[in-house]
ZANUFI-137792 format. One record per residue (C-alpha): z, x, y negated; residue number from 0. Coordinates in Angstrom, 1 decimal, always signed. Each point is the difference from the previous one (the first is absolute). Layout:
// ZANUFI-137792
(site (Z, X, Y), NUM);
...
***
This chain:
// ZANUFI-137792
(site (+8.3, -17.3, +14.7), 0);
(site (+0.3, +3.0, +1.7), 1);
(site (-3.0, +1.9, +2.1), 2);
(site (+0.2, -0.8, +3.2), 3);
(site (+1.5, +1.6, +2.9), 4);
(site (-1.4, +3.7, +0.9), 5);
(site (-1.3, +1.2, +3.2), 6);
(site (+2.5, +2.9, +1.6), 7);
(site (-0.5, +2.6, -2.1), 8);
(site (+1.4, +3.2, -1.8), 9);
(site (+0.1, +1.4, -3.2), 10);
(site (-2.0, +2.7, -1.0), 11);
(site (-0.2, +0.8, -3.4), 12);
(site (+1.9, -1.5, -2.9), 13);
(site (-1.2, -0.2, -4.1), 14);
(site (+2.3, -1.3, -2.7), 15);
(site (-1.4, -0.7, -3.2), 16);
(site (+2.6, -1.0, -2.4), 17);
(site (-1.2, -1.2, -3.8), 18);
(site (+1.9, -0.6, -2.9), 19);
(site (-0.4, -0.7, -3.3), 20);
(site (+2.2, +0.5, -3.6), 21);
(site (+0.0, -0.9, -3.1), 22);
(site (+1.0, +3.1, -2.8), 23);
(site (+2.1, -0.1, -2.6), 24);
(site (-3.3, +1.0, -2.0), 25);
(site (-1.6, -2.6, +0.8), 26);
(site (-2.4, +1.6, +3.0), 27);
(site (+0.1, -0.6, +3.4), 28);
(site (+0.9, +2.2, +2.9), 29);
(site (-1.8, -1.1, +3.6), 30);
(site (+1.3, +2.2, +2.8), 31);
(site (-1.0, +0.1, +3.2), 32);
(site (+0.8, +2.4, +3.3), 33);
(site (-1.8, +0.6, +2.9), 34);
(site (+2.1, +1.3, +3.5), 35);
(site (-1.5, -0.1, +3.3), 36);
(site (+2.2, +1.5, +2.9), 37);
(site (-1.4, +0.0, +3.9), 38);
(site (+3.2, -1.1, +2.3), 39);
(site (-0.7, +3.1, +2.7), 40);
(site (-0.1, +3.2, -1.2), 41);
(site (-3.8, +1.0, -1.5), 42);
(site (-1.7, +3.7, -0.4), 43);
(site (-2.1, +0.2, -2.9), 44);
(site (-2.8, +2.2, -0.3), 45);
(site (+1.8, +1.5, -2.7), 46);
(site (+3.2, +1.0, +1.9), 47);
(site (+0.3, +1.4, +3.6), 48);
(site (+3.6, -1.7, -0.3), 49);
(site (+0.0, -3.6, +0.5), 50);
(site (+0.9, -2.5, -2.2), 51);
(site (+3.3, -1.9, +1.3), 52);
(site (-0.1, -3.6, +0.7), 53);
(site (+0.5, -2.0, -2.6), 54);
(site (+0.0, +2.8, -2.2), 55);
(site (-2.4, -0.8, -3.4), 56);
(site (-3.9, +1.5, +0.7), 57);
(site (-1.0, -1.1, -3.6), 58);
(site (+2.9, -0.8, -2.9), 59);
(site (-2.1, -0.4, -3.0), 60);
(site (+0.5, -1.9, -3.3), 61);
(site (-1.7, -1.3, -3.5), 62);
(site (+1.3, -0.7, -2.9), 63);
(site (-2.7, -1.8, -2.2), 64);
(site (+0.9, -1.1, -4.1), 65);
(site (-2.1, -2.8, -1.7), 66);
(site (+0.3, -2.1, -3.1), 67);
(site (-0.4, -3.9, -1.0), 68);
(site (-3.6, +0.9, +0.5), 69);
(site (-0.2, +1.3, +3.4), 70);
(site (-1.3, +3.2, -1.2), 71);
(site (+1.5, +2.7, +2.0), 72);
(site (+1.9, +2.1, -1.9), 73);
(site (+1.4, +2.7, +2.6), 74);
(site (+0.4, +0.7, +3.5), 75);
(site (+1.7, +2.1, +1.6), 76);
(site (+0.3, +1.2, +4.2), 77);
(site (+2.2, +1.7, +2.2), 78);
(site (-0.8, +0.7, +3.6), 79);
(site (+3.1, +1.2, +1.7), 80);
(site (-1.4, +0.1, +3.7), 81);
(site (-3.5, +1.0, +0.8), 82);
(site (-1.6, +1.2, +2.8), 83);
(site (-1.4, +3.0, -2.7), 84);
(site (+1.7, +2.0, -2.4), 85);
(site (-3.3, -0.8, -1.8), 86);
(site (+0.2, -3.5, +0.5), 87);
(site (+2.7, +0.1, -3.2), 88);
(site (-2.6, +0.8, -2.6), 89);
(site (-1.9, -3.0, +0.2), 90);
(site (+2.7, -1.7, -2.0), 91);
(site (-1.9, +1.7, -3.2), 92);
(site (-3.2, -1.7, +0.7), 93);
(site (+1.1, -3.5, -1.1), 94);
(site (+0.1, +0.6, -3.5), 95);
(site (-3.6, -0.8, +0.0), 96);
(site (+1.2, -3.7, +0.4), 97);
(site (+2.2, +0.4, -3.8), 98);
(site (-1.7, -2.5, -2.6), 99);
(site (-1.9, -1.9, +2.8), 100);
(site (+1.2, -3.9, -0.2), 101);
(site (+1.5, -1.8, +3.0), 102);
(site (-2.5, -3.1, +0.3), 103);
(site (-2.8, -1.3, +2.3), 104);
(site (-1.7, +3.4, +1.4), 105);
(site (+3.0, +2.0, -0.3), 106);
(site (-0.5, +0.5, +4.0), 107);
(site (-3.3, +1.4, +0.1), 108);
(site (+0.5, +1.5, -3.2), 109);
(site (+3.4, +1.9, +2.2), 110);
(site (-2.5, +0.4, +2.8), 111);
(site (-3.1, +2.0, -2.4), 112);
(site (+2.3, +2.3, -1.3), 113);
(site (+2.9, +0.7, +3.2), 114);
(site (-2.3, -0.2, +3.3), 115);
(site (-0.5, +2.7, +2.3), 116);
(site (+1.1, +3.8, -1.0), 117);
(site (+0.3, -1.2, -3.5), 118);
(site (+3.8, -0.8, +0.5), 119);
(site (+2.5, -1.1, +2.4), 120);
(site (-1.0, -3.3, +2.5), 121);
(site (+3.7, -1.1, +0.0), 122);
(site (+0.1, +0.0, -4.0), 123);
(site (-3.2, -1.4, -0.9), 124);
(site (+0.5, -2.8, +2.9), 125);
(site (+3.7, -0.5, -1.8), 126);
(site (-1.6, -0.7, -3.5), 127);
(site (-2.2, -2.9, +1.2), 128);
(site (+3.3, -2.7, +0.8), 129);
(site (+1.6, +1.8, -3.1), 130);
(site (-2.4, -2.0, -2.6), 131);
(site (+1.0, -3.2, +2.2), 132);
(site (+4.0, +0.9, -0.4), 133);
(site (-0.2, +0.9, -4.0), 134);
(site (-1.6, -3.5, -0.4), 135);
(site (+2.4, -2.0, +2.3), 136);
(site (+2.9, +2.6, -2.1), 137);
(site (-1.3, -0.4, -3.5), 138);
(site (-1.5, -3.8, +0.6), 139);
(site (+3.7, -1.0, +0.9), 140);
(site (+1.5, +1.0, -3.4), 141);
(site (-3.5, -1.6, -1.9), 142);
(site (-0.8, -2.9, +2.3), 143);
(site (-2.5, -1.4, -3.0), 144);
(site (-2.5, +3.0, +1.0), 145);
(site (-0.2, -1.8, +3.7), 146);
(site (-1.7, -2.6, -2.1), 147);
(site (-3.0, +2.2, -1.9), 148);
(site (-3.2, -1.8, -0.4), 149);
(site (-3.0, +2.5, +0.3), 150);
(site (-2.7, +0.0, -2.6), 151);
(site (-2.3, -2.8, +2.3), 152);
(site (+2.9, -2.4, -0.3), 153);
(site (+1.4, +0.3, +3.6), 154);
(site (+3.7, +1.0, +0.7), 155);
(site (+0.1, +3.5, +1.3), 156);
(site (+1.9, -1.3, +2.9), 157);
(site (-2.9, -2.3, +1.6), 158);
(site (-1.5, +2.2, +2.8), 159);
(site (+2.1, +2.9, -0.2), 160);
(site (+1.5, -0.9, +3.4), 161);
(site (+0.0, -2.5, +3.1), 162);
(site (+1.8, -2.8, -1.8), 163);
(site (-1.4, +0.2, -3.4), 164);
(site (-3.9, -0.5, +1.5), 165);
(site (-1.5, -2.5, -1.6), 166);
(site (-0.5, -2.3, +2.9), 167);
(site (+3.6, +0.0, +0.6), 168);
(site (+3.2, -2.6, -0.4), 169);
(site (+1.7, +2.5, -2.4), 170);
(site (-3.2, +0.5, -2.9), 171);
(site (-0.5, -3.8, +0.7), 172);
(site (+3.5, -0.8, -1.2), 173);
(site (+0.2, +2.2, -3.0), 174);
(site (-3.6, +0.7, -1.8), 175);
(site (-1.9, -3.2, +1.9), 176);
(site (-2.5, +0.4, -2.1), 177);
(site (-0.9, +3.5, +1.2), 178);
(site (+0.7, -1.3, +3.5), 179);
(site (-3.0, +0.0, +2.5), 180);
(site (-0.8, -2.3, +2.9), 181);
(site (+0.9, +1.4, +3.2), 182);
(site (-2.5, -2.2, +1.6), 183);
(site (-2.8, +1.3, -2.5), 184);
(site (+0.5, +3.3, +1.0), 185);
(site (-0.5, -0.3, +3.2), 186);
(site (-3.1, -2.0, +0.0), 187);
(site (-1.5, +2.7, -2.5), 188);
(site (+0.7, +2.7, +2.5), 189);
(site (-1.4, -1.9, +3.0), 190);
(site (-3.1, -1.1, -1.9), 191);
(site (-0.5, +3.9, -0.9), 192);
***
């Protein structure tokens, strides 16, 4: 179903994030990802008395990022070929700090502690977070046994890690009933509390 009809409007501003992910003849795993954003009316920078043209790329920036079986991040790699600041293009070097770090539950915050603020680029470390998501549908797809794992509690990894795999929903219900839990006791729990 598609949204729903939009007021009169125009565009302003236009981001295209494009993902992909490979798998190496060594075995690893390449997930690429580029970031573009391009204003449709011509756009000075502070950077530039000239302005940018329309539709003309304000940021063109892109990560490479290698990981094993594992998830352990073997490499990554950047290139930022339009950025407001010559400067801007040295941030690239400061996500090596990410090399060795596994992609698994915290990898977000753990992207966050180490990327935030003057510490790196915004548009890379924001790029990194949907990465982890895009090297697990990649590298899941080739293994779909690993979308199965059972924690060490006994619960399938899956159950709460999204909408449809809560616990009070159809979907947990139909696969692991026994970790399935009442929709109905939930809410009397939260209304009694």
């Amino acid at each position: 179903m598609p949204l729903p009809a939009a007021e009169p409007r125009r565009s302003i501003h236009r981001r295209v994030i494009d993902m992909e992910a490979f798998v190496r003849d060594d075995g690893s795993y390449d997930i690429e990802a580029r970031l573009v954003d391009r204003k449709p009316f011509p756009f000075v920078r502070m950077s530039s008395p000239q302005p940018t043209p329309a539709g003309e790329p304000l940021h063109d920036i892109s990560i490479r990022m290698t990981v094993g079986d594992d998830y352990v991040v073997k490499s990554i790699v950047a290139s930022s070929d339009v950025t407001p600041w010559s400067l801007c293009k040295e941030a690239t070097e400061t996500l090596s700090v990410l090399t060795g770090e596994r992609i698994a539950r915290g990898w977000s915050s753990k992207v966050k502690e180490r990327l935030r603020g003057a510490a790196s680029c915004t548009h890379l470390m924001e790029m990194l977070i949907p990465m982890a998501t895009t090297a697990f549908q990649g590298i899941r797809g080739l293994h779909p046994e690993q979308a199965r794992t059972v924690g060490p509690d006994g619960v399938p990894s899956k159950i709460d890690s999204c909408f449809a795999y809560g616990r009070e929903r159809e979907v947990v219900r139909m696969l692991w009933p026994e970790h399935a839990r009442d929709p109905a006791a939930g809410s009397a729990a939260e209304s009694t509390g």
